[in-house]
DSSP file (Angstrom, degrees, kcal/mol; ACC not computed):
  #  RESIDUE AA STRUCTURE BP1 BP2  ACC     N-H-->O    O-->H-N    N-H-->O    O-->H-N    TCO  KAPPA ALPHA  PHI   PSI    X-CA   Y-CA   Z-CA
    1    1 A X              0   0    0      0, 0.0     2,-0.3     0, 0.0     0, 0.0   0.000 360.0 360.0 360.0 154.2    0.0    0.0    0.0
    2    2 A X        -     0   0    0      1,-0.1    71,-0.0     2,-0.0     0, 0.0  -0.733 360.0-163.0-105.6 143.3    1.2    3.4   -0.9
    3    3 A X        +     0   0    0     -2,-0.3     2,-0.5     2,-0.1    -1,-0.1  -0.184  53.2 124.1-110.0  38.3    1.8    5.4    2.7
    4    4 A X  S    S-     0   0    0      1,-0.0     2,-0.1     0, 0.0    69,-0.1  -0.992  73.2-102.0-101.6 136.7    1.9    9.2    0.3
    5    5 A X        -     0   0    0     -2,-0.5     2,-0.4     1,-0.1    69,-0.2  -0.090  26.7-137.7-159.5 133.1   -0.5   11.4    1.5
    6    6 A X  E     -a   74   0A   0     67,-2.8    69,-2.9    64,-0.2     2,-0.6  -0.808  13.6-152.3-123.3 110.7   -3.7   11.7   -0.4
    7    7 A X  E     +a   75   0A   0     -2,-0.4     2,-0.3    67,-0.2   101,-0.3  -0.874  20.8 178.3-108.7 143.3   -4.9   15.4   -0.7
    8    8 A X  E     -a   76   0A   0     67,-0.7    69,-1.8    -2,-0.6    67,-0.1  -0.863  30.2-125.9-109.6 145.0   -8.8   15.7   -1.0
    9    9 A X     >  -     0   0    0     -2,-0.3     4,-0.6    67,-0.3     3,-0.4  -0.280  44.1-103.6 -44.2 159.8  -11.2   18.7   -1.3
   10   10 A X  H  > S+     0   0    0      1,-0.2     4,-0.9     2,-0.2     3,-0.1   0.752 121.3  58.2 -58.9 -31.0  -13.9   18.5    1.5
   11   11 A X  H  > S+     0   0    0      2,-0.2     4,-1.3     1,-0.2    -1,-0.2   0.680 106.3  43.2 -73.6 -34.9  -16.2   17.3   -1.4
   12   12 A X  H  4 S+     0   0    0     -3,-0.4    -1,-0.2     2,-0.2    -2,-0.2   0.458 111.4  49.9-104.2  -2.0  -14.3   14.7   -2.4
   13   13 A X  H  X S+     0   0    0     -4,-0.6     4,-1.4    -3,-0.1    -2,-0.2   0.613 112.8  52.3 -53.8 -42.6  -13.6   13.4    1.1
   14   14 A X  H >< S+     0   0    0     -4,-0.9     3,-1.3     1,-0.2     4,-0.4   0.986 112.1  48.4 -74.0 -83.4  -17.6   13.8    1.7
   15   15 A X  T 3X S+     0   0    0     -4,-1.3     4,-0.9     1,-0.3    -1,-0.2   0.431 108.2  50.3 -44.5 -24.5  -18.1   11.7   -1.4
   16   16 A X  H 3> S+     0   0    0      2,-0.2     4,-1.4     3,-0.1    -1,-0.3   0.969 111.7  52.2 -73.8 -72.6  -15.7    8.9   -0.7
   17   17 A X  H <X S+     0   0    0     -4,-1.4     4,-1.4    -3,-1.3    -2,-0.2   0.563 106.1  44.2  19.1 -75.0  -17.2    8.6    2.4
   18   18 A X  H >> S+     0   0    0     -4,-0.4     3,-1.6     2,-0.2     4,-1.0   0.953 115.2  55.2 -81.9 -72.2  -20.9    8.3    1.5
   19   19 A X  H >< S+     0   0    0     -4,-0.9     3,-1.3     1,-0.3    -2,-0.2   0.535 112.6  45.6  -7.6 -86.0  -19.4    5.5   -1.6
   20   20 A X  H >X S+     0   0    0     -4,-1.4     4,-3.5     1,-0.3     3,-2.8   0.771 113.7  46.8 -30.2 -56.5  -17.7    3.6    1.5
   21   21 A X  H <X S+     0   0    0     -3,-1.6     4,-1.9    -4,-1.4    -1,-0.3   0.904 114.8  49.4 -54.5 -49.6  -21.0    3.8    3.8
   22   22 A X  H <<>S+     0   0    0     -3,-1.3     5,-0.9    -4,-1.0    -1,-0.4   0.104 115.2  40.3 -76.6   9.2  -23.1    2.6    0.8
   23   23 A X  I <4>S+     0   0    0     -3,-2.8     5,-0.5    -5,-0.3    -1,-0.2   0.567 113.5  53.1 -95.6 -41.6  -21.0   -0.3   -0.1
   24   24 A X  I  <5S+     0   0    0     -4,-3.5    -2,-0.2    -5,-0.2    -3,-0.1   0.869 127.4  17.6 -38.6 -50.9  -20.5   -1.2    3.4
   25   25 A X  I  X5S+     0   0    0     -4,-1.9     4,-1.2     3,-0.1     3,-0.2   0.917 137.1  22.3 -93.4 -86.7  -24.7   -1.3    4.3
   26   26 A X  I  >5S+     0   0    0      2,-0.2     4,-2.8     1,-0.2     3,-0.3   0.873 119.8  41.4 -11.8-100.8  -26.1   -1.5    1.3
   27   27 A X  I  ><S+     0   0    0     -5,-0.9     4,-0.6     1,-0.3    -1,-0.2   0.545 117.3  53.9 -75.6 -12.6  -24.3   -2.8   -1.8
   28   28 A X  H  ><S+     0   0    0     -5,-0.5     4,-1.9    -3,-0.2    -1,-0.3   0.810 107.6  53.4 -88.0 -28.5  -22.6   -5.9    0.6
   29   29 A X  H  X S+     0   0    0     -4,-1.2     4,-0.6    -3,-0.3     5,-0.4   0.987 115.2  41.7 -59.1 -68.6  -26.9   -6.8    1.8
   30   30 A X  H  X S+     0   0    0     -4,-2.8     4,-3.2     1,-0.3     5,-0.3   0.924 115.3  49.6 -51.8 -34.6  -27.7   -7.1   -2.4
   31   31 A X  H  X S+     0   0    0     -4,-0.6     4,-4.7    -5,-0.2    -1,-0.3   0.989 115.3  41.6 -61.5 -54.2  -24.4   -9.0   -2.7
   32   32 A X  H >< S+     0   0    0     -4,-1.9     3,-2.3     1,-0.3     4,-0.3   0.889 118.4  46.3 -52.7 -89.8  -25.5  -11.4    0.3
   33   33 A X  H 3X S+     0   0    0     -4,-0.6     4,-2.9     1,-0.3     5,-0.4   0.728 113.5  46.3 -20.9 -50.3  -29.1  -11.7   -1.0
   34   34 A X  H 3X S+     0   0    0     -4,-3.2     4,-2.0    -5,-0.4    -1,-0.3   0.975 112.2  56.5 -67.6 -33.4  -27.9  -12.3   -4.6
   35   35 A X  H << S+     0   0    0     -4,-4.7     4,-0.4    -3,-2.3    -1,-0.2   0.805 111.0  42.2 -27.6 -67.2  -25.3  -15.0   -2.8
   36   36 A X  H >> S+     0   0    0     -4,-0.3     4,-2.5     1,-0.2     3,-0.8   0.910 108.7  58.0 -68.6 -52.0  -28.2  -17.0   -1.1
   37   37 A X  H 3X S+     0   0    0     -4,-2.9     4,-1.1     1,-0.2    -2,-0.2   0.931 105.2  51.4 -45.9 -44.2  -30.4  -17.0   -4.1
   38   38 A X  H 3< S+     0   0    0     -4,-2.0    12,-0.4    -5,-0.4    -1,-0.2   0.648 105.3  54.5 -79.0  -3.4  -27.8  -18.7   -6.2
   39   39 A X  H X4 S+     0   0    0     -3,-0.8     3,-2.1    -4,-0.4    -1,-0.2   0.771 100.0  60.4 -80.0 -26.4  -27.2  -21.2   -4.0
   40   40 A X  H 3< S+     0   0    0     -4,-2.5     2,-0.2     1,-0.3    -2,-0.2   0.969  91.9  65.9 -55.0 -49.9  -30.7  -22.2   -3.8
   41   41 A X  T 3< S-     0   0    0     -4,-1.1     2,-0.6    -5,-0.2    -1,-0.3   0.310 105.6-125.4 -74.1   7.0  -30.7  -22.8   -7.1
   42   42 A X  S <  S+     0   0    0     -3,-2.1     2,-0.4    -2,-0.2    -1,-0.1  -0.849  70.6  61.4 101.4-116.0  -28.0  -26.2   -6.8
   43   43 A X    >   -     0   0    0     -2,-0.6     3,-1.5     1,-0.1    -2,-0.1  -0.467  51.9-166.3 -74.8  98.9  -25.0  -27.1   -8.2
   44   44 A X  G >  S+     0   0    0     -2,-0.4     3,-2.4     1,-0.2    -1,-0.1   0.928  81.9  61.6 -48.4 -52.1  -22.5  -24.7   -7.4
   45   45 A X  G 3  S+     0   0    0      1,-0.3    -1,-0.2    -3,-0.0    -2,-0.0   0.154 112.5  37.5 -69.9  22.4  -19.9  -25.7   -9.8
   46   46 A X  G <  S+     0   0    0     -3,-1.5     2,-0.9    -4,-0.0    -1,-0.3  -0.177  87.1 119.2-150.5  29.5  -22.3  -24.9  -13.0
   47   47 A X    <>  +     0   0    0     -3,-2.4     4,-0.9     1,-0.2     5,-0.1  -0.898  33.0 174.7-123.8 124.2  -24.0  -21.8  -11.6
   48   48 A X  H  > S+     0   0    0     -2,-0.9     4,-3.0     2,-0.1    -1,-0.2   0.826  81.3  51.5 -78.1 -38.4  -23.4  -18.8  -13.6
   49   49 A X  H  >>S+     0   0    0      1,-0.2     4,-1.8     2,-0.2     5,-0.6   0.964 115.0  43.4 -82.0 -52.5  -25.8  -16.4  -11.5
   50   50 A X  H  >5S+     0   0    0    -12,-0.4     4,-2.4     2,-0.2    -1,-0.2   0.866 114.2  50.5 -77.1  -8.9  -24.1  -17.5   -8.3
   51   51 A X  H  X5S+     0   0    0     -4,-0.9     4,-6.0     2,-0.2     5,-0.5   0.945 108.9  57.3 -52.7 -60.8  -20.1  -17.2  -10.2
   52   52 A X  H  X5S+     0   0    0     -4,-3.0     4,-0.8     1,-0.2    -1,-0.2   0.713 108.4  44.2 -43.6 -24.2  -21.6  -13.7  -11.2
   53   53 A X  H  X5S+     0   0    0     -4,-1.8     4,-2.2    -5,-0.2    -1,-0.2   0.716 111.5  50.8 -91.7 -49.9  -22.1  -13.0   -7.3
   54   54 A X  H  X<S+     0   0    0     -4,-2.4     4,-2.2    -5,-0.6    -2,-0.2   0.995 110.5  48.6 -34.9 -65.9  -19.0  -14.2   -6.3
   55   55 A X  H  X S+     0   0    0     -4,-6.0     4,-3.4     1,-0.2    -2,-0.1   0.908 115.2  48.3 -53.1 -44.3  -17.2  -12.1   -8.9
   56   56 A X  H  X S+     0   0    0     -4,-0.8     4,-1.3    -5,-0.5     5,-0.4   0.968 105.4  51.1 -41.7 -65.3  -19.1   -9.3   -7.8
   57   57 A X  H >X S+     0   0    0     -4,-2.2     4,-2.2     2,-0.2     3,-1.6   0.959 108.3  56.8 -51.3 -51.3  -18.7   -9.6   -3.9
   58   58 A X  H 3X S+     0   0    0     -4,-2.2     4,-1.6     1,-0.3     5,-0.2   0.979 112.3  45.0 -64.9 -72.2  -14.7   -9.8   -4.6
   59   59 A X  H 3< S+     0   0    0     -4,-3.4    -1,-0.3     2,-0.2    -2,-0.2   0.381 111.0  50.4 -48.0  -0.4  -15.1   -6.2   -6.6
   60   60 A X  H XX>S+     0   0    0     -3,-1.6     4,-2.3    -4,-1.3     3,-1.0   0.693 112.8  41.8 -85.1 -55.4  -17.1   -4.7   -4.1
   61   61 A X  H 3X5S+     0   0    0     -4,-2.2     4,-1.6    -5,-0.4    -2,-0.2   0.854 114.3  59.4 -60.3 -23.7  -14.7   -5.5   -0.9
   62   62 A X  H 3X5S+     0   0    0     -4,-1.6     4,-1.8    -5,-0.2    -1,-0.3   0.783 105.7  44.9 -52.1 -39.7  -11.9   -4.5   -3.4
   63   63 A X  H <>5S+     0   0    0     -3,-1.0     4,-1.1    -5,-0.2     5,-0.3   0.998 117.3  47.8 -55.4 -73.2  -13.5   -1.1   -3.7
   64   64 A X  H  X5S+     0   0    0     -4,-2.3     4,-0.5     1,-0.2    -2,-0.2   0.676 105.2  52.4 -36.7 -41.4  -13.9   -1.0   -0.1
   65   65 A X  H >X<S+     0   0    0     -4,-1.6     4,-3.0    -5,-0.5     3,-1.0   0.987 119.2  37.1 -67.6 -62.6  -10.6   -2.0    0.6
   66   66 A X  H 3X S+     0   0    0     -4,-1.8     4,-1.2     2,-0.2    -2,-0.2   0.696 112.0  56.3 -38.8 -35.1   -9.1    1.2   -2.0
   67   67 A X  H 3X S+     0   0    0     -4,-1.1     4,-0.9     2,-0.2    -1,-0.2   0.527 112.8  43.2 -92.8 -33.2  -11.7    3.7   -1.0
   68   68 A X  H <X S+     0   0    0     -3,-1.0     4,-2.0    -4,-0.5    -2,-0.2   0.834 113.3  52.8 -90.0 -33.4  -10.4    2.9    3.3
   69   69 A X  H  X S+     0   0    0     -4,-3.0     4,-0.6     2,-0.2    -2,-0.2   0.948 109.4  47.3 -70.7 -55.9   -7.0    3.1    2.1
   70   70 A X  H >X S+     0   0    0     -4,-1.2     3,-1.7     2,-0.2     4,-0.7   0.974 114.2  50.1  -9.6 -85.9   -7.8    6.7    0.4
   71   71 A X  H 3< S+     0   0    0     -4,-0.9     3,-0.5     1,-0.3    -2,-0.2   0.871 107.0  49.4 -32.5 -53.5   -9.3    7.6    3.3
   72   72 A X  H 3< S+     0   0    0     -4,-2.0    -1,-0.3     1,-0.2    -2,-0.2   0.636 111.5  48.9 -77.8 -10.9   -6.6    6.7    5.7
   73   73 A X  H << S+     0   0    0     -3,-1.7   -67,-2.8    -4,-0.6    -1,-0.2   0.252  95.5 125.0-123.8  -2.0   -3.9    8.4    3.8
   74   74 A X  E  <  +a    6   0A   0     -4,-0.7     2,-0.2    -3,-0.5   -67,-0.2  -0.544  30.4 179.4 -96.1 145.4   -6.3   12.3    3.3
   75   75 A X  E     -a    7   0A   0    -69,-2.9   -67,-0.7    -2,-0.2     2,-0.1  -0.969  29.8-120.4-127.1 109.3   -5.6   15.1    3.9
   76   76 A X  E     -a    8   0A   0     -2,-0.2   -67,-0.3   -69,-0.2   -66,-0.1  -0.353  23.6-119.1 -73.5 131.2   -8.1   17.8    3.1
   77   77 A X        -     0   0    0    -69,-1.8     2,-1.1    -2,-0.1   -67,-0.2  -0.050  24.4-153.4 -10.1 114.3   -7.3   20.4    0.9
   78   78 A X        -     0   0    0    -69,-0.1     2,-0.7     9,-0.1    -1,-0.1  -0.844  17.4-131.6-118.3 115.2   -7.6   23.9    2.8
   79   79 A X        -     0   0    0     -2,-1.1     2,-0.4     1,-0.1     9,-0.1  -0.147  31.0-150.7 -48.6  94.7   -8.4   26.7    0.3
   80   80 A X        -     0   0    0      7,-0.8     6,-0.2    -2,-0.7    -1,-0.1  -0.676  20.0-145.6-102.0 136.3   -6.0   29.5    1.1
   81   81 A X        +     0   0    0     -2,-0.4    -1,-0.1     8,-0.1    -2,-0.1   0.225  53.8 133.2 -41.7 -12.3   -6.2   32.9    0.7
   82   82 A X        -     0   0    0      1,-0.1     3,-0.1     2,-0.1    72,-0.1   0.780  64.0-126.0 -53.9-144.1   -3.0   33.5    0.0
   83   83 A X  S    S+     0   0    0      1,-0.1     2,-0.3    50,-0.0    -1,-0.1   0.096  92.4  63.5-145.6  30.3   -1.2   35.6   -2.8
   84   84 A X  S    S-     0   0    0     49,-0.1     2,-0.3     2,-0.0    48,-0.2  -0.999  98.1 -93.8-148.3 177.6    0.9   32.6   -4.1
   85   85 A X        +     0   0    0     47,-1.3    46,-1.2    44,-0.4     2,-0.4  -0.331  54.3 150.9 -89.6 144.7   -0.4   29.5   -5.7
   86   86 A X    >   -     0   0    0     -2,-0.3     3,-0.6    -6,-0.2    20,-0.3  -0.959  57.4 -51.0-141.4 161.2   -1.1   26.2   -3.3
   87   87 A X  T 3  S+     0   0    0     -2,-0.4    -7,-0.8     1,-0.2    -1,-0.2   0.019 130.3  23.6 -39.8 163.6   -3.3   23.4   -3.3
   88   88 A X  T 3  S+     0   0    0     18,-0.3     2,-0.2    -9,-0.1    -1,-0.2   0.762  87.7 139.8  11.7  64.0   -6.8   24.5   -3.7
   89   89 A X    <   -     0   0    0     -3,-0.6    17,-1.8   -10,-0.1     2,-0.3  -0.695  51.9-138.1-103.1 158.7   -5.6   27.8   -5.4
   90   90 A X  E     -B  105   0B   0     15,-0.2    65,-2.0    -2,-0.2     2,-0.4  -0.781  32.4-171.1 -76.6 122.9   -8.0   28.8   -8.5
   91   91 A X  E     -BC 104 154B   0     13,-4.1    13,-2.4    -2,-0.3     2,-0.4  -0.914  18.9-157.6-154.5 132.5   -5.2   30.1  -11.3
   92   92 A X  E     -BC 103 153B   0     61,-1.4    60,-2.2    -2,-0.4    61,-0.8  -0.847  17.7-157.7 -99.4 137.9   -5.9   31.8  -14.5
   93   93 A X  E     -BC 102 151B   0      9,-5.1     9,-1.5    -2,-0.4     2,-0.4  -0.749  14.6-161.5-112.0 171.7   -2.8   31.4  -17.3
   94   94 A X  E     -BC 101 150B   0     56,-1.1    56,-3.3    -2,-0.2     2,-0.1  -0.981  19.5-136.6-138.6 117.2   -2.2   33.3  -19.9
   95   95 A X  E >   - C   0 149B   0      5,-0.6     3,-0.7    -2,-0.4     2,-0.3  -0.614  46.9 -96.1 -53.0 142.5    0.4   31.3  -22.9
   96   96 A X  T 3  S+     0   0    0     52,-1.2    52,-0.1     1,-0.2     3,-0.1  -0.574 105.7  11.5 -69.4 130.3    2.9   33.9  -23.9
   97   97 A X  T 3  S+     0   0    0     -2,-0.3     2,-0.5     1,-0.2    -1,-0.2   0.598 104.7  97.0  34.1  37.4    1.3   35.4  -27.3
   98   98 A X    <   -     0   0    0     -3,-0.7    -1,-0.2     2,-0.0    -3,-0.0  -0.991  63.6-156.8-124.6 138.5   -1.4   34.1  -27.0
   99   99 A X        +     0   0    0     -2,-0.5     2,-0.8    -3,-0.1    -3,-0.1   0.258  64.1  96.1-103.6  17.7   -4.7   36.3  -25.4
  100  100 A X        -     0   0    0     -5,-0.1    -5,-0.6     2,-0.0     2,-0.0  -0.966  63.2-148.2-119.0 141.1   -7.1   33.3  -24.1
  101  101 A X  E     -B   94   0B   0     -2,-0.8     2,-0.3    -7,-0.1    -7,-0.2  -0.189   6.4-148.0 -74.6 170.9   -6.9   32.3  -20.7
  102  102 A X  E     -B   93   0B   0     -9,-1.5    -9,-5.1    -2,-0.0     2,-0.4  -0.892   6.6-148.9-163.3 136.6   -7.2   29.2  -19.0
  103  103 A X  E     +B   92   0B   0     -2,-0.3     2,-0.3   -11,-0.2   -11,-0.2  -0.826  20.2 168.9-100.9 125.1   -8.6   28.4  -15.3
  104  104 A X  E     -B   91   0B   0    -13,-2.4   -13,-4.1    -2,-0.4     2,-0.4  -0.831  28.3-133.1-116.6 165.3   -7.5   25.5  -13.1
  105  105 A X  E     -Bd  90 118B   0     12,-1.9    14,-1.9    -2,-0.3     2,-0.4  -0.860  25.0-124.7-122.6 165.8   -7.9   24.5   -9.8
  106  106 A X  E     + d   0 119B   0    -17,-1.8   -18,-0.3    -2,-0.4     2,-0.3  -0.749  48.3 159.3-118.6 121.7   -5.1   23.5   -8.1
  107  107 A X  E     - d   0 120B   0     12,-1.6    14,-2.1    -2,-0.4    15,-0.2  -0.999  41.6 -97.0-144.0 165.3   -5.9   19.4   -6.4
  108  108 A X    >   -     0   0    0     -2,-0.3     3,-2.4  -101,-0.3  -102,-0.1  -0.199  49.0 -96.4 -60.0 177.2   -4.6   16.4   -5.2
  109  109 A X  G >  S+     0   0    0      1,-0.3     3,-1.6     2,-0.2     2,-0.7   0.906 117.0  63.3 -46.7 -76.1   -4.2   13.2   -7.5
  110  110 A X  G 3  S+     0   0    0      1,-0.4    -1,-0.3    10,-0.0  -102,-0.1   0.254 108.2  37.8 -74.9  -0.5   -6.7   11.7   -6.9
  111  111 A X  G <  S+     0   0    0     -3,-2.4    -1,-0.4    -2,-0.7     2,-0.3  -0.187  70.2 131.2-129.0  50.1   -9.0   14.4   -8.2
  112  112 A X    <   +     0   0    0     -3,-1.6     2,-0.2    -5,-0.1     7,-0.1  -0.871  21.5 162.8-108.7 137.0   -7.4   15.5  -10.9
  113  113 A X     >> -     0   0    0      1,-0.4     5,-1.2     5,-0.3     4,-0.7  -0.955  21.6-160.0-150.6  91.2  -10.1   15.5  -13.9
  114  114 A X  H >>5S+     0   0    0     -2,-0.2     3,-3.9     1,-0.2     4,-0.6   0.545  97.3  57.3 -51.6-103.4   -8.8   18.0  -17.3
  115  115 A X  H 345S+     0   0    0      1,-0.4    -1,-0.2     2,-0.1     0, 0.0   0.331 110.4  38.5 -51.2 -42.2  -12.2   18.2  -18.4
  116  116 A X  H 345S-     0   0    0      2,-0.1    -1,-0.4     1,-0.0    -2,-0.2   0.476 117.8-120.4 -80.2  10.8  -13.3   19.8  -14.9
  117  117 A X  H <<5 +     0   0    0     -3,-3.9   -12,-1.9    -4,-0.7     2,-0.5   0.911  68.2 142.9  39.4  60.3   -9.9   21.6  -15.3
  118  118 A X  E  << +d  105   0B   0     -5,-1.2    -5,-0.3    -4,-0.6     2,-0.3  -0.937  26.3 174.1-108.0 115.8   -9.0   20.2  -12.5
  119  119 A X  E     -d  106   0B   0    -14,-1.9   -12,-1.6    -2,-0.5     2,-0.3  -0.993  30.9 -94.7-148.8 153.7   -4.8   19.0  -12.3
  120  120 A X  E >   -d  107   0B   0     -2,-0.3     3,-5.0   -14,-0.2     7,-0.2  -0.547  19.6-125.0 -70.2 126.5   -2.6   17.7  -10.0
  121  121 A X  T 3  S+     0   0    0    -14,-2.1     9,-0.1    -2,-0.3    -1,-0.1   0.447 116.9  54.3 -29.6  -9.6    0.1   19.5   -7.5
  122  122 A X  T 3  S+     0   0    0    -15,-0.2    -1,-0.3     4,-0.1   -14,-0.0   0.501  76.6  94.6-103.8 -26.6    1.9   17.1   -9.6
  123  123 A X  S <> S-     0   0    0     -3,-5.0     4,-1.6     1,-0.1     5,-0.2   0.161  88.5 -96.3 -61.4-167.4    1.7   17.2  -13.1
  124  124 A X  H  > S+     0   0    0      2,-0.2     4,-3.0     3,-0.1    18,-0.1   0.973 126.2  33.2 -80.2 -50.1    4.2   19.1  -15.1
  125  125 A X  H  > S+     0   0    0      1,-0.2     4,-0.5     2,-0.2     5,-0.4   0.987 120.8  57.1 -62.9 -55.0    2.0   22.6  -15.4
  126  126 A X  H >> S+     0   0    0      1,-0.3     3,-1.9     2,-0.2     4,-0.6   0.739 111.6  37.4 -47.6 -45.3    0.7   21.7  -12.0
  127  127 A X  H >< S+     0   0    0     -4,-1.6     3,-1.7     1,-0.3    -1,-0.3   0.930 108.2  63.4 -65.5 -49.3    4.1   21.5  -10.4
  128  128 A X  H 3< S+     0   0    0     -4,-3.0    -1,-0.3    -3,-0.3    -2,-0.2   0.338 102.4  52.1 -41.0 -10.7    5.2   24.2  -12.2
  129  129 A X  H X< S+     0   0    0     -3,-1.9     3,-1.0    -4,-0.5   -44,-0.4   0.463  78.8 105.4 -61.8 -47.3    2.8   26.3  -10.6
  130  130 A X  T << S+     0   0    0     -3,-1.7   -44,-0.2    -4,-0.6     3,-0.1  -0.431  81.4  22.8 -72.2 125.7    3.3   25.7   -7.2
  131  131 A X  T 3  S+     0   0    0    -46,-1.2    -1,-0.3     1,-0.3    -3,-0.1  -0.374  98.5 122.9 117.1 -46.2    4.9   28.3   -5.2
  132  132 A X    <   -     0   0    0     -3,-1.0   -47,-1.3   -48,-0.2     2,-0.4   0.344  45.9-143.5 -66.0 176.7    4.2   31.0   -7.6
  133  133 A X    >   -     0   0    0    -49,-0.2     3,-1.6    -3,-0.1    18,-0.1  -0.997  42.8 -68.0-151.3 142.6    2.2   34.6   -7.6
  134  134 A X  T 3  S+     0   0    0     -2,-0.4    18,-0.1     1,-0.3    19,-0.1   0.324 114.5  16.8  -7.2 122.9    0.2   36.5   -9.7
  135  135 A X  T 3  S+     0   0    0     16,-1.4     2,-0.4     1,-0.2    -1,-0.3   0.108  79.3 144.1  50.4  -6.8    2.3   37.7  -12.8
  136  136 A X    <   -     0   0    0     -3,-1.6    15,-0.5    14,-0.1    -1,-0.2  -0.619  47.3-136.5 -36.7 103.5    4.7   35.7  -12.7
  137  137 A X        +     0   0    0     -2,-0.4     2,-0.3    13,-0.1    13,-0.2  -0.224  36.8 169.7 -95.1 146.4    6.4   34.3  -16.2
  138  138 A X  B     -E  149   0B   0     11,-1.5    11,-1.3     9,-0.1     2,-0.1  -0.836  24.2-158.1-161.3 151.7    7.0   30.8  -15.7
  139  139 A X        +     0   0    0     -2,-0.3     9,-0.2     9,-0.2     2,-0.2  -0.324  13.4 170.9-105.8 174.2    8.1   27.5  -18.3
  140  140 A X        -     0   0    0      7,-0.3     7,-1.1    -2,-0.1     2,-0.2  -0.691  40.6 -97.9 169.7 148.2    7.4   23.7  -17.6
  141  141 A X  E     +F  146   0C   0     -2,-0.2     5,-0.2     5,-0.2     2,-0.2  -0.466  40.7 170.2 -91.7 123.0    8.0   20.8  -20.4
  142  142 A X  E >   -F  145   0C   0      3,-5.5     3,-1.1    -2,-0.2    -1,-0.1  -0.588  52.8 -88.2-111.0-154.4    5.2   19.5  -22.5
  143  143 A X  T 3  S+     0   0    0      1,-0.3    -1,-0.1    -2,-0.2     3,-0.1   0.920 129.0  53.3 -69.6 -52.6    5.8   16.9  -25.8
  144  144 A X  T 3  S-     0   0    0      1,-0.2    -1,-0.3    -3,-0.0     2,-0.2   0.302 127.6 -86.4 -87.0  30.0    6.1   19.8  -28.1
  145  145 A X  E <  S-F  142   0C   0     -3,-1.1    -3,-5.5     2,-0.1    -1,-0.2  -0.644  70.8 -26.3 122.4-167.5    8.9   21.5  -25.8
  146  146 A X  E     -F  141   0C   0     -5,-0.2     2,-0.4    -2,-0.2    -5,-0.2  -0.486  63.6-137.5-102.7 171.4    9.1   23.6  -23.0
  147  147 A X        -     0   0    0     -7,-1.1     2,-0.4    -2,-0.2    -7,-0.3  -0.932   2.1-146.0-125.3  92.6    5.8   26.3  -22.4
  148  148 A X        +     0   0    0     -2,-0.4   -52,-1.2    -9,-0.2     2,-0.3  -0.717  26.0 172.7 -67.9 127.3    5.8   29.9  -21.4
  149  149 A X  E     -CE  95 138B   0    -11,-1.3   -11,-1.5    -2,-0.4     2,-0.5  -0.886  24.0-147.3-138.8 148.5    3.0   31.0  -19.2
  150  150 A X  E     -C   94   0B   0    -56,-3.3   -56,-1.1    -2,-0.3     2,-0.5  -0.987  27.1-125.4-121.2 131.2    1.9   34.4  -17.1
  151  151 A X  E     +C   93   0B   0     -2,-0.5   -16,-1.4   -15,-0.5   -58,-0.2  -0.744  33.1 178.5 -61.5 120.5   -0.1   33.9  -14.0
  152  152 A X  E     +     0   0B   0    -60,-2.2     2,-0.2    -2,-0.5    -1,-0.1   0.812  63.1   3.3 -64.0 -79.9   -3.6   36.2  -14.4
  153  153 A X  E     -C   92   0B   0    -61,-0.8   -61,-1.4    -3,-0.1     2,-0.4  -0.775  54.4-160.4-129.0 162.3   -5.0   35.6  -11.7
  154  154 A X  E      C   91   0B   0     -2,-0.2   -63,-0.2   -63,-0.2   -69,-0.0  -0.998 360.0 360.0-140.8 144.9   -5.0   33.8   -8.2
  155  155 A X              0   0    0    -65,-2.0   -64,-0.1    -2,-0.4    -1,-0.1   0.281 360.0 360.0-164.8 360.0   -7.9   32.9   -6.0
């Protein structure tokens, strides 16, 4: 198990959370139920419906097991006010000659999502980020080379 420190928004701590409780109560009862029903039905060692339950039960308590492990290892995100960028900073960039921005929020891995412009303290722009303040020029390496950027904003 990996002992590196898991940073979460409060929201995605919450949500983690509720998952665990509902797999725990819940989604292990339907597992049980579907369990006993396919035994009824006879010959274990030809029963598809009760294989299918098996397989199931082994991916739920696998969730469970990942989801506690998660858990045990957060640290929630605290959104700082500050005036340079840190986890769960808001930061608008500006590419050098170029005039459209682009906004991220600043997260740990484990909620890092591009499409919700969302990246990790850890990716190359992420890292590249970190530590920095409003108008500041800074580079970091993609596939077509390295990337000049201006800090806009910070929030």
């Amino acid at each position: 198990m990996n002992d590196e420190t898991n940073y979460l928004s409060q929201e995605k701590f919450d949500e983690l959370t509720a998952e665990l409780e509902h797999l725990k109560t819940v989604r292990r009862r339907e597992i049980a139920e579907q369990l006993e029903y396919a035994r009824s039905l006879g010959d274990l060692s030809e029963n598809a419906e009760y294989e299918e339950a098996r397989n199931l039960q082994a991916a739920t308590e696998d969730r469970i097991r990942n989801i506690e492990g998660e858990l045990s290892r957060a640290r929630i995100i605290e959104h700082s006010k500050g005036n340079a960028v840190s986890l769960g900073s808001f930061v608008t960039i500006q590419k050098q000659g170029e005039k459209e921005e682009h906004t991220y929020e600043i997260v740990g891995s484990a909620e890092a999502n591009m499409q919700e412009h969302k990246i990790s303290h850890l990716s190359p722009l992420g890292a590249a980020l970190m530590g920095k303040k409003k108008s500041d020029i800074f580079a970091f390496n993609t596939p077509k080379g390295a990337q000049k950027y201006k800090i806009v904003t910070i929030k």
